[in-house]
C-alpha positions as CSV (number, residue, x, y, z in Angstrom):
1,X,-3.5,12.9,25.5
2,X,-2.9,12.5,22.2
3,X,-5.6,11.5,19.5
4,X,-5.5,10.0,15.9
5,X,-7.7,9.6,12.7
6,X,-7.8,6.9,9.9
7,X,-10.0,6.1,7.1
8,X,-10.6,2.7,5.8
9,X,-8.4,2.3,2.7
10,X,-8.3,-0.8,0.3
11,X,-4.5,-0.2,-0.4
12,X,-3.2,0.3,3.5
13,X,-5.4,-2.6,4.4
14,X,-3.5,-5.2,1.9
15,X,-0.9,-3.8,2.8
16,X,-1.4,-4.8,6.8
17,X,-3.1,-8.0,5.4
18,X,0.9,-8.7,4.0
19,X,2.1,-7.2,7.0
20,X,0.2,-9.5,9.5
21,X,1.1,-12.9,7.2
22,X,4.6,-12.1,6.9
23,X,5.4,-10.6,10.4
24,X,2.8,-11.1,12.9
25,X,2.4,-14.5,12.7
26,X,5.7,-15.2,12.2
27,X,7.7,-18.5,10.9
28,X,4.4,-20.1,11.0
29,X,3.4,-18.1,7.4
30,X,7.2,-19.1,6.1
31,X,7.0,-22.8,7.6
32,X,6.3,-24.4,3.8
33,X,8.4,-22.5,2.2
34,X,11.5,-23.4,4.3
35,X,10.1,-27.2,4.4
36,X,10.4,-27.3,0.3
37,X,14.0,-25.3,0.5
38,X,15.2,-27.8,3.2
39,X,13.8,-31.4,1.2
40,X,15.6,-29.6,-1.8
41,X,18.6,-29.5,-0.4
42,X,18.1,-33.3,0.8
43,X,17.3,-34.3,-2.7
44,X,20.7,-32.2,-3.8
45,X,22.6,-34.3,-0.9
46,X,21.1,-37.9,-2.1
47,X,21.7,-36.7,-5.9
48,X,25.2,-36.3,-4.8
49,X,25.8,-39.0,-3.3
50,X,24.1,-41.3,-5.5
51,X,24.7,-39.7,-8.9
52,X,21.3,-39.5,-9.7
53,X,20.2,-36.5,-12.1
54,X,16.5,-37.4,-11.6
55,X,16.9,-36.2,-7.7
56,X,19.0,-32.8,-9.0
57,X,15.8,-31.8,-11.5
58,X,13.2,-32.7,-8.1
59,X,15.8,-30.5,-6.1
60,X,15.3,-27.8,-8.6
61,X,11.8,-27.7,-8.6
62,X,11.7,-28.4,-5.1
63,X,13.5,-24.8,-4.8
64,X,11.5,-23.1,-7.5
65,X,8.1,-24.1,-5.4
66,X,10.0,-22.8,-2.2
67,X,11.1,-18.9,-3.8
68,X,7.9,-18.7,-5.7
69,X,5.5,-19.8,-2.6
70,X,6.0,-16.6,-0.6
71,X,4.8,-14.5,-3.7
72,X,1.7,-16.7,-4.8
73,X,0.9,-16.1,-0.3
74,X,1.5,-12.5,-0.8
75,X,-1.1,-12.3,-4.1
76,X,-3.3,-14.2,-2.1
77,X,-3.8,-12.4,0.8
78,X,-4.5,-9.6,-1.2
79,X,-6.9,-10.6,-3.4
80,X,-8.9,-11.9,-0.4
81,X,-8.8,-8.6,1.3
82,X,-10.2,-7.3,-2.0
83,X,-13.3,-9.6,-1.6
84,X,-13.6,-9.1,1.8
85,X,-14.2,-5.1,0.8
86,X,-15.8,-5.8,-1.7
87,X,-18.6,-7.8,0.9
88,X,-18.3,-5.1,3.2
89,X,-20.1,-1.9,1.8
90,X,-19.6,-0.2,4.5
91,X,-15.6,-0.7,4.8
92,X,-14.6,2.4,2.6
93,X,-16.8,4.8,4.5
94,X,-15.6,3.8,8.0
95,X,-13.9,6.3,9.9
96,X,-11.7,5.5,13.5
97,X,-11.0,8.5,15.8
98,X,-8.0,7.3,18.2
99,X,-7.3,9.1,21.9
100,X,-5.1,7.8,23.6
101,X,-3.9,8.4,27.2
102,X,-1.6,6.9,29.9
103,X,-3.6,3.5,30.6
104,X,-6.0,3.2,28.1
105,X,-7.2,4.0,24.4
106,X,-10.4,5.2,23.3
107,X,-12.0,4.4,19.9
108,X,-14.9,6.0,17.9
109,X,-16.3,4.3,14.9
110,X,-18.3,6.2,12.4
111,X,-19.9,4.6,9.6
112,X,-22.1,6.8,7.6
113,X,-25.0,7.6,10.7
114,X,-23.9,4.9,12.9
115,X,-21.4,6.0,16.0
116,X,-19.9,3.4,18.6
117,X,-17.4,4.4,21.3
118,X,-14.9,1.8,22.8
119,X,-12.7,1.8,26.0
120,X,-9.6,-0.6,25.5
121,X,-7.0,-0.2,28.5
122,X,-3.5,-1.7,27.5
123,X,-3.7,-4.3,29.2
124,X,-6.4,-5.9,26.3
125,X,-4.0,-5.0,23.6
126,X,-2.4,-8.0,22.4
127,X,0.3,-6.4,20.3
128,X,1.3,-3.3,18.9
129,X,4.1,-3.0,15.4
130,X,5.6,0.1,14.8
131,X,5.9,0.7,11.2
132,X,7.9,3.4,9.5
133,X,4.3,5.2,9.0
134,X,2.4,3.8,11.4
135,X,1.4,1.5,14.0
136,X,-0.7,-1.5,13.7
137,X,-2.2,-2.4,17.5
138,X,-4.0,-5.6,17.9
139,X,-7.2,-5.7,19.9
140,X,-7.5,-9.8,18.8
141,X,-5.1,-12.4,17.2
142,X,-6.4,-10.9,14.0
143,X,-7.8,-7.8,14.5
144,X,-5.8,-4.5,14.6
145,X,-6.0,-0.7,14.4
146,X,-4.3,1.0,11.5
147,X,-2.8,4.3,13.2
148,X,-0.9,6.6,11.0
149,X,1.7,8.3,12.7
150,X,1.0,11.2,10.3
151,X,-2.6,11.3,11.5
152,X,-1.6,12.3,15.5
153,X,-2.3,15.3,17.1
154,X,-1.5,16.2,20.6
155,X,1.8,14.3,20.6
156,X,3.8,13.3,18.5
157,X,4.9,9.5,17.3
158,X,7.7,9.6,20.1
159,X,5.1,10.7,22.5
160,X,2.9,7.9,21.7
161,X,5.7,5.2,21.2
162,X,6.6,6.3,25.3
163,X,2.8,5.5,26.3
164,X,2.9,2.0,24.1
165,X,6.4,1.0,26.1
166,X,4.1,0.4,29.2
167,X,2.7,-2.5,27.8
168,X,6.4,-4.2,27.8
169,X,7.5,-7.0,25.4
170,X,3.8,-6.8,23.5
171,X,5.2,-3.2,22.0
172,X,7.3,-4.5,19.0
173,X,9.3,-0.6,19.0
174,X,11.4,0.3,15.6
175,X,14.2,1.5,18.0
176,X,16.1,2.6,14.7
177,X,13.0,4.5,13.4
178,X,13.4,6.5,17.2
179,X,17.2,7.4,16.9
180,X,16.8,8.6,13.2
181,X,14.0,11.5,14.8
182,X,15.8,12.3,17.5
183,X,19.1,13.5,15.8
């Protein structure tokens, strides 16, 4: 059995907010981007081809819209999380207590007085990321549990990596990060 502890934090949580519209969901997050790129290298083609200037100048902003849209997404996203703490008074003084075992996971909440225990087997994970730090595992589309690999007691992040690769192709494993600790 191995068991865990996290904290709410502002910073970790924008950083899984980044983390979640970058990576989790995908190409989906990166879909305008590469739509702006890919009409501004049409508009290069036809300016080409036709000789017309005008379409080089819509080209070029055409690309400046498509490198400078993934860093107005990425301020974004944090600045909502910021507002979604700021709604949340309890968020900062939230506590998680993780212990996890061969076919399940258990979860404690604390917030301030307030206690609630959860059961989640593996099969009602939806995902879990292995970060260089951490692991994020979704228990919704959205929703996922920040567990710091520095936090684990009882096992180690190999230990619990081993129990995650029962869940298959829904364990997203940092092979590299697990041949860097073994050697």
């Amino acid at each position: 059995m191995i068991q865990g502890f996290y904290k709410n934090n502002l910073a970790e949580y924008k950083r899984f907010c980044v983390f979640h519209l970058f990576v989790a969901r995908g190409a989906q997050s990166l879909a305008y981007p590469i739509l702006f790129l890919g009409l501004g290298i049409v508009f290069c083609v036809f300016g080409g081809l036709s000789g017309n200037k005008i379409l080089f100048l819509g080209a070029g902003a055409l690309f400046a819209v498509a490198v400078i849209m993934p860093f107005a997404m990425q301020a974004l996203e944090k600045s909502k999380a910021e507002k979604r703490v700021r709604a949340n008074t309890v968020f900062l003084k939230t506590q998680q207590f993780f212990c996890f075992n061969e076919t399940s996971m258990s979860l404690k909440l604390k917030v301030a007085d307030r206690e609630e225990e959860y059961e989640i087997p593996y099969t009602q994970i939806a995902k879990i990321y292995e970060r260089k730090d951490l692991f994020y595992v979704y228990i919704g589309k959205t929703q996922a549990l920040i567990v710091p690999k520095n936090s684990l007691e009882g096992g180690s992040a190999d230990d619990l990596a081993q129990i995650f690769r029962t869940i298959g192709k829904r364990f997203k494993e940092k092979k590299l990060l697990r041949e860097k600790t073994a050697v």
